[in-house]
C-alpha positions, -999 to 999 in steps of 0.1 A, spaced: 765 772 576 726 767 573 732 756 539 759 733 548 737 714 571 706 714 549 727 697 525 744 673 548 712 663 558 696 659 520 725 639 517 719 617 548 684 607 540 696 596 501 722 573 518 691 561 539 672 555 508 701 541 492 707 511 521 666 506 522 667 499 487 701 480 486 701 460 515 675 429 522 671 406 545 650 374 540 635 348 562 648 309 566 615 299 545 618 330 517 636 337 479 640 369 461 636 369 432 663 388 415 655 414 382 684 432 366 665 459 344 634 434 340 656 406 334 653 381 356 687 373 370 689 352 398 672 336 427 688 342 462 682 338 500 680 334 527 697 362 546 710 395 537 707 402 498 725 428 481 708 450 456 717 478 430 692 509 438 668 520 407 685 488 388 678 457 408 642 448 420 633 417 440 598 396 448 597 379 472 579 342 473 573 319 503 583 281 499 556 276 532 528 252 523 500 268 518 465 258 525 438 266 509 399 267 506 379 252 477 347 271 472 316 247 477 312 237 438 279 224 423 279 190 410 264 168 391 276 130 397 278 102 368 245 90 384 228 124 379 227 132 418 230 173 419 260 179 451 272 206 464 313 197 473 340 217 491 379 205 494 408 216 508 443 222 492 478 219 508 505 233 481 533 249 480 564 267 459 591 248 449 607 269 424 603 307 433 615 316 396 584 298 377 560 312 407 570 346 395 577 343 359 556 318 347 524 325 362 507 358 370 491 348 403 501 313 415 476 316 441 451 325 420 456 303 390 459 274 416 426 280 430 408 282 398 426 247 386 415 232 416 378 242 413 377 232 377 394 199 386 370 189 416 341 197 394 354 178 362 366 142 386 335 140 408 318 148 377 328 115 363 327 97 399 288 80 408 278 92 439 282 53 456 323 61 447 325 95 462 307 82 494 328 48 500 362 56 481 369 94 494 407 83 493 410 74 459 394 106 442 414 122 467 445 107 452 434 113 417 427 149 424 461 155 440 477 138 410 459 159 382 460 193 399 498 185 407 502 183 368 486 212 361 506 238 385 540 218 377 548 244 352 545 272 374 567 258 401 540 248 421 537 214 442 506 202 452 510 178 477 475 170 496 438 176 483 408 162 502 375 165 495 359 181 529 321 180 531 297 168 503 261 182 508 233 156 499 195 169 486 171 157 516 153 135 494 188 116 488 199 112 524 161 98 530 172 73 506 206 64 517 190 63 554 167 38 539 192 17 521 214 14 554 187 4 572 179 -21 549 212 -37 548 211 -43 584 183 -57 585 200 -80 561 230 -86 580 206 -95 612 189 -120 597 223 -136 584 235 -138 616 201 -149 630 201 -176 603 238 -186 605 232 -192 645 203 -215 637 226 -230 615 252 -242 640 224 -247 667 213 -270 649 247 -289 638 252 -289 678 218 -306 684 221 -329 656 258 -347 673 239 -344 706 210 -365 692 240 -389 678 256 -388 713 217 -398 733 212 -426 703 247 -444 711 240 -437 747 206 -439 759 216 -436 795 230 -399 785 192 -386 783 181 -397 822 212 -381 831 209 -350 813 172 -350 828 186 -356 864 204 -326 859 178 -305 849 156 -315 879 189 -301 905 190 -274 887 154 -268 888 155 -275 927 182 -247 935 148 -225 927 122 -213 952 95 -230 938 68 -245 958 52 -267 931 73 -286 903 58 -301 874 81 -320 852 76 -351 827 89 -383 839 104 -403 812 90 -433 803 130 -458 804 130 -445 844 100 -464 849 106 -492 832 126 -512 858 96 -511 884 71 -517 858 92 -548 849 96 -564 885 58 -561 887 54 -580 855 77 -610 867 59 -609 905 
């Protein structure tokens, strides 16, 4: 009877073994994929997967995008500036097959094309480009790296170059050059607001020399709006046509 149940038992854990190596269940954003006897036989998921024990053996991949770090690579630009550049990565599997087969480590290889690829575009890139047109070299890095991992079932789909780490002597310089160029930009727009000044005196003087009358009433003006002051003492020039009436009517007495 002891025997029996000892091999009743034995007999219950191989059927446990037996459903834990047969029976597979996979994830909405997983693929197994399937060897036969080191053939590769078929992709499948996701859900429950059926598999022969001993014959069949499955590897799961992950078609989740996948971000990843590029190490801060040394650089040095067309220019000869000496960087120091980190990016960031977004990829992900689009052919679980090719992931596995193709490729030893996906991740790995990935990584390594990406740091070899920064170095080599921003190698090529002055530094003037890789501060103002981030979004192109990001563009052309996406595009190249994407080429590369094709093959091995692998989509890049975003790269972006992160943080790019200027020598002090450089960022003095750049500090410098900004500076300069609004400086610049100040004295165009001091100069271009001379400019019309000017264009607006020049039609006033056009307007007071069809018009004489127009300057005593501009002057007029001025001395009400002087009054609305608190001033006790006023001193103001009297011009020389308000006069001329009185100064007239004397002559003729």
């Amino acid at each position: 009877m002891e025997g029996f149940t000892i091999y009743l038992f034995i007999i219950i854990i191989f059927v446990i073994f037996i459903l834990a190596n047969a029976i597979k269940i996979l994830r909405e954003y997983e693929r197994g994929v399937i060897f036969r006897l080191g053939r590769l036989i078929n992709t499948k998921g996701p859900g429950i997967i059926f598999l022969i024990p001993i014959v069949d053996r499955m590897v799961k991949v992950s078609l989740r995008t996948i971000v990843m770090d590029v190490p801060p690579q040394d650089i040095i630009t067309k220019d000869n500036v000496s960087l120091k550049v980190n990016a960031v990565v977004y990829f992900r599997v689009v052919h679980a097959e090719k992931a596995i087969v193709e490729v030893a480590d996906y991740l790995a290889a990935t990584s390594q094309i990406s740091q070899t690829t920064l170095r080599s575009v921003l190698g090529q890139s002055q530094l003037d480009e890789l501060l103002a047109e981030r979004d192109k070299i990001n563009r052309e890095l996406q595009q190249i790296i994407d080429e590369q991992t094709e093959p091995w079932g692998v989509k890049v789909t975003t790269v972006e170059v992160k943080q790019v780490d200027l020598p002090l002597e450089m960022q003095r310089a750049i500090a410098i050059q900004a500076q300069a160029e609004r400086e610049r930009r100040a004295k165009i727009i001091h100069a271009e607001g001379e400019f019309q000044a000017s264009q607006k005196l020049s039609e006033a003087a056009e307007v007071i020399g069809k018009f004489p009358v127009a300057i005593q009433l501009r002057f007029l003006q001025t001395l009400t709006e002087i009054s609305s002051d608190k001033n006790s003492t006023i001193i103001f020039p009297v011009p020389i046509d308000l006069l001329t009436p009185f100064i007239n009517g004397f002559k003729k007495e």
